[in-house]
Wavefront OBJ file of the C-alpha trace (Angstrom):
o trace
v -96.417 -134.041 26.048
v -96.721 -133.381 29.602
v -100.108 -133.173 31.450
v -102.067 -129.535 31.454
v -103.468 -129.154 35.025
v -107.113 -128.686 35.950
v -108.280 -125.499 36.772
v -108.949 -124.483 40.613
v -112.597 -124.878 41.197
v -114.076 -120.761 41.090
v -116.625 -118.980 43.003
v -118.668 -115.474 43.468
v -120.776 -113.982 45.713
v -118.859 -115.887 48.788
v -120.150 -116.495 52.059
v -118.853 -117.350 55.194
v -121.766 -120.259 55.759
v -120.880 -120.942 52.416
v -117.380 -121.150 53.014
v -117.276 -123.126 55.927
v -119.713 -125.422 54.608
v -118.917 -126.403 51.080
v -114.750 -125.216 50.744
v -113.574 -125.598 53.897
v -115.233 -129.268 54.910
v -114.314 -130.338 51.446
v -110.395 -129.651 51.956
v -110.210 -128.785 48.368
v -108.421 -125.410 46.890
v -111.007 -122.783 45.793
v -110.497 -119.576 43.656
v -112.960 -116.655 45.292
v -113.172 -114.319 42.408
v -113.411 -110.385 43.112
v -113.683 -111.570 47.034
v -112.014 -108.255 48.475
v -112.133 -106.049 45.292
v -112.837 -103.178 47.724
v -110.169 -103.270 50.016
v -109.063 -99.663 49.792
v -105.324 -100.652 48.690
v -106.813 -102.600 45.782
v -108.646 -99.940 44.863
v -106.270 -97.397 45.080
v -104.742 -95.524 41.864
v -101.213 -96.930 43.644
v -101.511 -99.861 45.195
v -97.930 -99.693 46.415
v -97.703 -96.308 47.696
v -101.042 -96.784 49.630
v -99.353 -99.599 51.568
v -96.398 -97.655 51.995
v -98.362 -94.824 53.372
v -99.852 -97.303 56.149
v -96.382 -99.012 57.246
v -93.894 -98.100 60.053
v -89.938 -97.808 59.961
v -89.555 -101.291 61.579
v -87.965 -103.445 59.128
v -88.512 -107.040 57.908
v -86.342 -109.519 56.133
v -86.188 -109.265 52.864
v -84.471 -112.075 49.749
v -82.551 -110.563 47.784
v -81.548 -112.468 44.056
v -79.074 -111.783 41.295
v -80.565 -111.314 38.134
v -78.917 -114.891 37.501
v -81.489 -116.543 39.734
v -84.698 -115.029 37.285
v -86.197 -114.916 40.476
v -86.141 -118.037 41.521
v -85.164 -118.468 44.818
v -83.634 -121.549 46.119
v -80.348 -123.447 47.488
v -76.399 -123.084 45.883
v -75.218 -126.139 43.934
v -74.068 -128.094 46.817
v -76.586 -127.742 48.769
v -74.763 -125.549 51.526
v -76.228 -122.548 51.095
v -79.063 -120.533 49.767
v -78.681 -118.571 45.726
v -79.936 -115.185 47.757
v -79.110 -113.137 50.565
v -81.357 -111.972 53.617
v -80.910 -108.445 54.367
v -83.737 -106.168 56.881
v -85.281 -103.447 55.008
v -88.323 -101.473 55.539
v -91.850 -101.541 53.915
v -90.442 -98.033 52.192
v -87.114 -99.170 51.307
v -88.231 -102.620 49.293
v -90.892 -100.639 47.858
v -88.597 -97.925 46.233
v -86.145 -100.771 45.310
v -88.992 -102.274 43.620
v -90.093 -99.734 41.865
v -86.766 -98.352 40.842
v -86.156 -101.617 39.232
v -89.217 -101.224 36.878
v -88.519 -101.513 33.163
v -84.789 -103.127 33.858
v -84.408 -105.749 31.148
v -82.886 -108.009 34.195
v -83.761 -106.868 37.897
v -82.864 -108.402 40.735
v -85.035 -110.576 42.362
v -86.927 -109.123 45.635
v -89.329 -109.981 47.816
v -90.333 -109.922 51.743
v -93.218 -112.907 52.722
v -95.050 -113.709 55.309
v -94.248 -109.950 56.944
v -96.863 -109.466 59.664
v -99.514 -106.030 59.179
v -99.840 -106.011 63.016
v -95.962 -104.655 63.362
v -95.266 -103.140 59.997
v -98.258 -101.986 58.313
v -100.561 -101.596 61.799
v -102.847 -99.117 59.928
v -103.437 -101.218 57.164
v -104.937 -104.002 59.536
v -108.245 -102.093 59.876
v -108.571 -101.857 55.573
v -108.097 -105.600 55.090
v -110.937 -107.292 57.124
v -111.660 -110.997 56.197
v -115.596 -111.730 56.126
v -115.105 -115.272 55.393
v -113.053 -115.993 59.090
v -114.274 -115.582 62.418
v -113.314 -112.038 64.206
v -112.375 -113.521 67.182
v -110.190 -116.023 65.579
v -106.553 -116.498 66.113
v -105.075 -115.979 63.107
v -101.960 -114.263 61.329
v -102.548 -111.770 58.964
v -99.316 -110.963 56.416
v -97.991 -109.158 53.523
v -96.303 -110.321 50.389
v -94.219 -107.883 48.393
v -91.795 -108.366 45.386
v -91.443 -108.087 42.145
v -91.393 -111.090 38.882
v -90.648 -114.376 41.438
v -91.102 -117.824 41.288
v -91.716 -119.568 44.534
v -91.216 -123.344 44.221
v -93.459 -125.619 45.445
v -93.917 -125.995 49.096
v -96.831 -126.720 51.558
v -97.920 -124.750 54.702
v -99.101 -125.883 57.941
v -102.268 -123.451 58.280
v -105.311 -122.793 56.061
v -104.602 -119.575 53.966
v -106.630 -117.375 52.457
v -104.141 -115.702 49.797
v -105.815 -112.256 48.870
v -104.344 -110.625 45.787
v -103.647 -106.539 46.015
v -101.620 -105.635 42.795
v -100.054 -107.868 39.826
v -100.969 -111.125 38.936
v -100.086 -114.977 40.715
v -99.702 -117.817 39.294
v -100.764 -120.526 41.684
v -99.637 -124.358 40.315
v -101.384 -126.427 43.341
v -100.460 -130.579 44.076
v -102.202 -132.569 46.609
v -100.361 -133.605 49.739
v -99.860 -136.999 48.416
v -97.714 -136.422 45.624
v -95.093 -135.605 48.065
v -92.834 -138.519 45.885
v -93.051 -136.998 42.535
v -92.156 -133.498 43.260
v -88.553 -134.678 44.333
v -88.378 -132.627 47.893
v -85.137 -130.910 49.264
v -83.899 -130.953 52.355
v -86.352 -131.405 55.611
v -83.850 -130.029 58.086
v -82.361 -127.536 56.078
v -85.138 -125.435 54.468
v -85.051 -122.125 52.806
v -88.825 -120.594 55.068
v -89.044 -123.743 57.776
v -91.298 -125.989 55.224
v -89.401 -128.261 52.773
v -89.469 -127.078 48.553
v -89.605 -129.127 45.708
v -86.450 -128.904 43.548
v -88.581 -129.588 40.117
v -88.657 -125.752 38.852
v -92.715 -126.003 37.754
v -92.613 -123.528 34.404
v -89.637 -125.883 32.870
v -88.791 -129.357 34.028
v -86.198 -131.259 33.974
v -87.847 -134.470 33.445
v -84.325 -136.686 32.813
v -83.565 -135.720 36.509
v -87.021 -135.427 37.826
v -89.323 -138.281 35.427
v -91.864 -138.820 38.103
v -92.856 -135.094 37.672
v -95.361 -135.254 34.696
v -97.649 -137.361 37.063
v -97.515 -134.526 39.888
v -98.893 -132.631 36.839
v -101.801 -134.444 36.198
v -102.975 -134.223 39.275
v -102.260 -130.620 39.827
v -104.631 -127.909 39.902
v -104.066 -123.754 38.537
v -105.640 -120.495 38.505
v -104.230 -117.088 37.703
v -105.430 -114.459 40.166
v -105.877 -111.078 39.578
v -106.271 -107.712 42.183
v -109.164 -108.227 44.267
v -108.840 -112.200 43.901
v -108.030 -114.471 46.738
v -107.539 -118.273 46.652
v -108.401 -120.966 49.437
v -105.746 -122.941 50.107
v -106.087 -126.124 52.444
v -103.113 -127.363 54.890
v -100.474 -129.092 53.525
v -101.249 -128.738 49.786
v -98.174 -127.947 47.691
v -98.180 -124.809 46.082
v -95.501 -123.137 43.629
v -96.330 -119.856 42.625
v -95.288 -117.433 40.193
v -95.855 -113.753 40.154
v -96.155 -112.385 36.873
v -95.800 -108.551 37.165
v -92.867 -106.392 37.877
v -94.458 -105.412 40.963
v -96.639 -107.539 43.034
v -98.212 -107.509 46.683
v -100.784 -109.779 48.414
v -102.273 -110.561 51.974
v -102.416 -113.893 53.406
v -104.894 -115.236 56.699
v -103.551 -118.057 58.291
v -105.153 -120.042 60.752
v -105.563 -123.924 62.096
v -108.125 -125.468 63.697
v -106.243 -127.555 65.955
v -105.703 -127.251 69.743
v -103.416 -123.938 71.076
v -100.949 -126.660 72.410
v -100.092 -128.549 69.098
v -96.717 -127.955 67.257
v -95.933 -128.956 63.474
v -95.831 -132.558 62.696
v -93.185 -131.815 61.025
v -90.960 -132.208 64.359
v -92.434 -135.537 64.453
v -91.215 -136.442 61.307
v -87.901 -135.369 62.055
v -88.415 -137.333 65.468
v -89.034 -140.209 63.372
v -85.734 -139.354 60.873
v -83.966 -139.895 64.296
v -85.501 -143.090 65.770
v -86.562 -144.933 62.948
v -85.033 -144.408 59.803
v -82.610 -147.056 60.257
v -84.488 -149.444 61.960
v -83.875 -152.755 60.120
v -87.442 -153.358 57.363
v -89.507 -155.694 59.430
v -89.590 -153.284 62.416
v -90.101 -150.181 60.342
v -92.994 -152.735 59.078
v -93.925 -153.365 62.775
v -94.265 -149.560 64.079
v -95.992 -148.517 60.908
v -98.950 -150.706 62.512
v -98.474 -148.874 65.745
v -98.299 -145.784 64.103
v -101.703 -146.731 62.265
v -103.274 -147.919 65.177
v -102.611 -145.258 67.829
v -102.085 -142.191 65.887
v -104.126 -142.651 62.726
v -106.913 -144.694 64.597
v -107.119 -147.368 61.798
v -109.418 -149.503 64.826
v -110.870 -146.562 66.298
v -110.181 -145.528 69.443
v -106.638 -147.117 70.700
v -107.922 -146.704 74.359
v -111.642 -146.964 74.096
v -110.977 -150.414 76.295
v -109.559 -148.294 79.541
v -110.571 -145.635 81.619
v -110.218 -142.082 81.143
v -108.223 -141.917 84.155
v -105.506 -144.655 82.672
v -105.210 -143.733 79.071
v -102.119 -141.980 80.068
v -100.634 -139.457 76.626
v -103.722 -140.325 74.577
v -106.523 -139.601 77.321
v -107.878 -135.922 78.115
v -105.200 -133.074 77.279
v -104.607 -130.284 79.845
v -101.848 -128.165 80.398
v -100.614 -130.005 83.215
v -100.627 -133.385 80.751
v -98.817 -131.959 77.997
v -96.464 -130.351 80.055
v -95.000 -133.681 81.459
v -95.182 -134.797 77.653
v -93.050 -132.017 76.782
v -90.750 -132.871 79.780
v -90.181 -136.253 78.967
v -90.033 -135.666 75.393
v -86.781 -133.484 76.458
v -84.888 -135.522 78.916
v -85.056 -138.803 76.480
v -83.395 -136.005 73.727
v -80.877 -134.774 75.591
l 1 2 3 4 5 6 7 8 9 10 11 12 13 14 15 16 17 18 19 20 21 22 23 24 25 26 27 28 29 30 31 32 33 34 35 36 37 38 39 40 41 42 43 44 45 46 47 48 49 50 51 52 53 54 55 56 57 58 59 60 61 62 63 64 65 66 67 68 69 70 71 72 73 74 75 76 77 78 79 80 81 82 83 84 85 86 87 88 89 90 91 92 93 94 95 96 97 98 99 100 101 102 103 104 105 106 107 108 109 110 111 112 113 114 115 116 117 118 119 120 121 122 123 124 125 126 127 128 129 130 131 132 133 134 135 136 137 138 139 140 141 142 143 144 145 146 147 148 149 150 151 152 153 154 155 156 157 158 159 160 161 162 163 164 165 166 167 168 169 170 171 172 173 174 175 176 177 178 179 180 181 182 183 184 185 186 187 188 189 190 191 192 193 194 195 196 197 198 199 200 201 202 203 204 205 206 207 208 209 210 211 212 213 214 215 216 217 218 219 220 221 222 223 224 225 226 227 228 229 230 231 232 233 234 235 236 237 238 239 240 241 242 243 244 245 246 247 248 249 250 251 252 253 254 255 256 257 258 259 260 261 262 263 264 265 266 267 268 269 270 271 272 273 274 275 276 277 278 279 280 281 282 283 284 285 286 287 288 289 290 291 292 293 294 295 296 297 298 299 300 301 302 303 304 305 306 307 308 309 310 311 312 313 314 315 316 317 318 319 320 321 322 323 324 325 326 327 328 329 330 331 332 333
């Protein structure tokens, strides 16, 4: 029998000292029950229509499944290709595709993510405000729309606070480090920019993908309802399934790191590139640099030298990481 995940830690009544101080410093998921119940579109007698009534006639890419793919979206056979198309529609013209679709015994599988409010729903930016987060802070605030769809399990770069404005998710959470038992796809050839796990979460394959059952028991779950919003740390994996025929939510994204800073994930395709085939013992050897001056293992790598001559890992301007950048790109081309 496989392992039954733990339920996501839940909360009421949030704050944001609260938040900051006991979910965000812990780095753990956290389900914030009823946390924007009165958003006007979750209130509203039709969610959908009320968000339609709020976006422009600039359109955003939308998937687009067979019913074949039971809304799962994800790569061909070979590997080549994706099992969906990417077509531009506007907010209006998913919306009415959506809900023609409702009651078909197999629809076709649609959805637009990660659409920003600022350019396609601009009046809906002023209904959705965010208590928990900082006005000032630099964030991205975006729209999820679709209908039944089962999004495998992937991580994100930025915090997200996943806000839930009609039908029900199903969020099936794993902690960064059972990246090897969730049998990843491709890293350079992804279907959103971050890499998916292959294993499809609601029915395994565990002859292909045995190491599976012990992502499960260390993997978390909650089912979220309109007016519900889930915490979810960086880099967590998260597959989740959305289990109405219509569904819409708004996500907050945000890091905490420097402006300057890119995704790691360029490092690790850096690394793909310089290191992969280094014979063992010096993989062996740079994994101690690594640990030593990225990872500070010893502490600080340069605490022995002056500021003025500890070079890429002294004080960052934009001067600084502008010759980084520089030299990154001549030793690539």
């Amino acid at each position: 029998m496989l392992p039954t995940p733990a339920p996501i830690p839940e909360y009421q009544g949030m704050t944001r000292a609260r938040f900051e101080a006991d979910i965000v410093r812990a780095g753990r998921p956290a389900v914030l029950r009823g946390l924007v119940a009165d958003w006007p579109a979750v209130r509203a007698d039709d969610p959908i229509a009320h968000l339609v009534a709020r976006a422009n006639a600039v359109p955003a890419e939308m998937w687009a499944g067979g019913p074949e793919i039971e809304g799962r979206f994800g790569y061909t056979a070979d590997f080549r290709g994706f099992n969906h198309d990417r077509k531009l529609a506007t907010i209006a013209q998913l919306a009415d595709l959506l809900v023609r679709q409702q009651g078909a015994a197999r629809p076709f599988s649609l959805y637009a993510g990660g659409v920003p409010i600022a350019k396609h729903l601009p009046a809906l930016l002023r209904e959705v405000p965010m208590p928990l987060l900082e006005a000032g802070r630099d964030m991205l605030v975006s729209l999820w729309l679709g209908n039944r769809t089962r999004t495998a399990a992937h991580w994100d770069l930025p915090q997200n606070l996943a806000c839930v404005i009609a039908g029900r998710r199903r969020f099936t959470l794993f902690p960064t480090d059972q990246v090897a038992n969730l049998y990843v796809g491709p890293v350079d050839f992804t279907l959103a920019g971050q890499p998916i796990s292959l294993v499809d979460v609601d029915a395994p394959d565990l002859d292909r993908f045995p190491r599976f059952a012990e992502a499960l028991a260390h993997a978390e779950t909650a089912v979220l309802g309109p007016g519900d919003a889930l915490y979810l740390p960086s880099l967590w994996w998260h597959a989740v399934d959305s289990l109405d025929e219509i569904g819409a939510m708004v996500n907050f994204w945000w890091r905490d790191g420097p402006d300057y800073m890119v995704t790691p994930l360029f490092t690790l395709l850096h690394a793909a590139y310089t290191m992969k085939d280094l014979p063992g013992r010096e993989r062996v050897a740079w994994r101690a640099m690594f640990d030593h001056y990225i990872f500070g293992d010893h502490g600080d790598p340069m605490a022995h030298l002056p500021q003025a001559g500890r070079g890429v890992f002294g004080e960052t301007t934009a001067e600084s990481v502008a010759r980084l950048r520089a030299m990154l790109a001549r030793t690539l081309d």
